[in-house]
TORZA-163273 format. One record per residue (C-alpha): x negated, y negated, z; residue in three letters; residue number from 1. Coordinates in steps of 0.02 Angstrom, whole numbers. Layout:
<recs>
[rec [X, Y, Z], "Ala", NUM]
...
</recs>
This chain:
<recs>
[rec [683, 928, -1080], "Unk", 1]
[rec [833, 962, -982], "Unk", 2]
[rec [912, 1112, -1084], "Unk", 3]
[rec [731, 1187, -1070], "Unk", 4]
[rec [738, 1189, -879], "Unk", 5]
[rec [928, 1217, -888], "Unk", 6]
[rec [883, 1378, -967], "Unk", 7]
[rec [750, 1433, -847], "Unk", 8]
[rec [841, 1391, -714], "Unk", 9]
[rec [948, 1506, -787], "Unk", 10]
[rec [833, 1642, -834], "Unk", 11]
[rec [783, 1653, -657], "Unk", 12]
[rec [963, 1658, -595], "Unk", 13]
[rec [994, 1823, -689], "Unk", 14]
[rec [827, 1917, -654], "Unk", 15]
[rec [811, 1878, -469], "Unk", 16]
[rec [990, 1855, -394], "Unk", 17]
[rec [1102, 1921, -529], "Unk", 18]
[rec [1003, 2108, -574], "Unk", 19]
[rec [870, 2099, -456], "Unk", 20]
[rec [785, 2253, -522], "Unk", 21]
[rec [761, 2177, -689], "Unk", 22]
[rec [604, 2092, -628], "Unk", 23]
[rec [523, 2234, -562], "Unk", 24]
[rec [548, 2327, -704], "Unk", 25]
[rec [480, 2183, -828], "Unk", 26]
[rec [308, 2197, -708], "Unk", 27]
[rec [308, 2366, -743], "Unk", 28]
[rec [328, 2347, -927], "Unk", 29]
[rec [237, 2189, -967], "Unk", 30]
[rec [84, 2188, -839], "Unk", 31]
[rec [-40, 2083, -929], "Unk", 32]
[rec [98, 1956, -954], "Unk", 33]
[rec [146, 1983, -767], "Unk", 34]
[rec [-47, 1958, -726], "Unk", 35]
[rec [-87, 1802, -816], "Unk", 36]
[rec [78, 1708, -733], "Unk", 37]
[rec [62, 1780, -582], "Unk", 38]
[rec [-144, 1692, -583], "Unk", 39]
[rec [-59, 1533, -637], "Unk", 40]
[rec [-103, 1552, -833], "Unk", 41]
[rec [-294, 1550, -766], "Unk", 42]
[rec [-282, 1358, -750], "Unk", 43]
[rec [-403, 1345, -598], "Unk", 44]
[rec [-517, 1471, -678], "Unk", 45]
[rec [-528, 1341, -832], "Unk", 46]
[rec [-544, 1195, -711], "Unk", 47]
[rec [-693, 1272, -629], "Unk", 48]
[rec [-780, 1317, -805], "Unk", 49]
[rec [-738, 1129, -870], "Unk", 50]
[rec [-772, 1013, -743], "Unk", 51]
[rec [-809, 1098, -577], "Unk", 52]
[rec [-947, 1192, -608], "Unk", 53]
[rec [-1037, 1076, -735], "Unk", 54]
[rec [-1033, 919, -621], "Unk", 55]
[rec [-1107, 1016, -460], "Unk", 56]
[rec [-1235, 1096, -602], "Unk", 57]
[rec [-1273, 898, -649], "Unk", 58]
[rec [-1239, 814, -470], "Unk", 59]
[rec [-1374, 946, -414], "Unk", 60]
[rec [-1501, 904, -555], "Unk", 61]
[rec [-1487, 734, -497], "Unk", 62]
[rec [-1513, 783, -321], "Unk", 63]
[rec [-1670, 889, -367], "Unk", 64]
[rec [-1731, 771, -485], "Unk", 65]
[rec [-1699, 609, -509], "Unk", 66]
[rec [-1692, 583, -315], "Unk", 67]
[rec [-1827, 667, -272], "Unk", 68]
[rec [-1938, 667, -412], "Unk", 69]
[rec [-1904, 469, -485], "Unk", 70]
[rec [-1838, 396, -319], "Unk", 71]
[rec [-1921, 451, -188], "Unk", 72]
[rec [-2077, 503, -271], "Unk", 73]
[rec [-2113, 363, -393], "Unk", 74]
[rec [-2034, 217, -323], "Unk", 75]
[rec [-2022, 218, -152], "Unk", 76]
[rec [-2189, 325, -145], "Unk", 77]
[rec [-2261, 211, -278], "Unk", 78]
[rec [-2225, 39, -160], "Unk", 79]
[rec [-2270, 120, -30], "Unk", 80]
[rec [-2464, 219, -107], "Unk", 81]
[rec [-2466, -5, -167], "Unk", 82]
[rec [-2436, -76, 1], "Unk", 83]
[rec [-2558, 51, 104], "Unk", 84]
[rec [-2685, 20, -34], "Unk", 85]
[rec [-2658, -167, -19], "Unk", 86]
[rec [-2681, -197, 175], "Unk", 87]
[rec [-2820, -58, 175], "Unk", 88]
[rec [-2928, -186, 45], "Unk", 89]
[rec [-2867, -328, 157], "Unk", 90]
[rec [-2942, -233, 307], "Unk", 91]
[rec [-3103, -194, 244], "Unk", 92]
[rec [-3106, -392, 170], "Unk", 93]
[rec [-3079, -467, 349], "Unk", 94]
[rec [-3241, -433, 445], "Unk", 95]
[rec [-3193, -565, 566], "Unk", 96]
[rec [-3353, -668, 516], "Unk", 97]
[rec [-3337, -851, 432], "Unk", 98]
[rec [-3446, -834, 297], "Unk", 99]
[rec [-3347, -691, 213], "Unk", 100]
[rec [-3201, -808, 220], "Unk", 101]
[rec [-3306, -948, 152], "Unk", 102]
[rec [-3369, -851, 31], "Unk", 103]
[rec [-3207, -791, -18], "Unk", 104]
[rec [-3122, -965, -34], "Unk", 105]
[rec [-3259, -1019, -155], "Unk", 106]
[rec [-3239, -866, -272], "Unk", 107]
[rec [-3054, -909, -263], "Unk", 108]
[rec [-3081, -1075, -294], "Unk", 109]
[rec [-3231, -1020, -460], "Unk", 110]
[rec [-3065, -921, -519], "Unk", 111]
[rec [-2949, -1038, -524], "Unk", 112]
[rec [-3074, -1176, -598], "Unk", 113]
[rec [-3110, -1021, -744], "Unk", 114]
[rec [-2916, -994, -761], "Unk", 115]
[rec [-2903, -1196, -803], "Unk", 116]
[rec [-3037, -1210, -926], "Unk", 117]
[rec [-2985, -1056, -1009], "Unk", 118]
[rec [-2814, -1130, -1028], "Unk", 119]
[rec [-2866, -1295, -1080], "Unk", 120]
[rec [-2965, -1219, -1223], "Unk", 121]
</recs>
């Protein structure tokens, strides 16, 4: 590992301080080479292709979808569609007079007395 940057180091030393021309001539000569160091080998590029772009692609999916869609639509719209449907039947039960409520304690009461001879069967 240290001959390799030994070398570079090197390398370097003779193109740009040594015969400084040398690297505007191999620019000249070689310009795709030049091109694809000069953009870093196109590492960034790749990085954006592999991960960048596919997890805003899924993170926005997720966004659009699952949040919206499964979250906010089903479940909290769900609980919330059960718990406006539940006190709207409790409204319309409580009339305010006492022999609704009677009447609704002894059909509780014929329930659970059905539940208990069912199970006992």
């Amino acid at each position: 590992g240290g001959a390799i940057a030994v070398v570079g180091i090197s390398i370097a030393w003779m193109v740009y301080m040594r015969k400084p021309g040398i690297s505007l001539a191999l620019k000249d000569r070689l310009p795709l080479l030049h091109n694809f160091l000069s953009h870093k080998w196109y590492f960034d590029e790749m990085i954006d292709a592999a991960v960048v772009r596919p997890a805003a692609s899924t993170g926005r999916f997720f966004r659009d979808v699952i949040e919206r869609e499964v979250v906010q639509g089903m479940l909290v719209g769900g609980a919330t569609s059960a718990v406006r449907a539940g006190s709207s039947m409790a409204r319309a039960l409580q009339s305010g007079y006492l022999r609704a409520y009677a009447l609704l304690v002894l059909f509780g009461l014929l329930l659970l007395g059905l539940y208990f001879l069912i199970a006992a069967a």
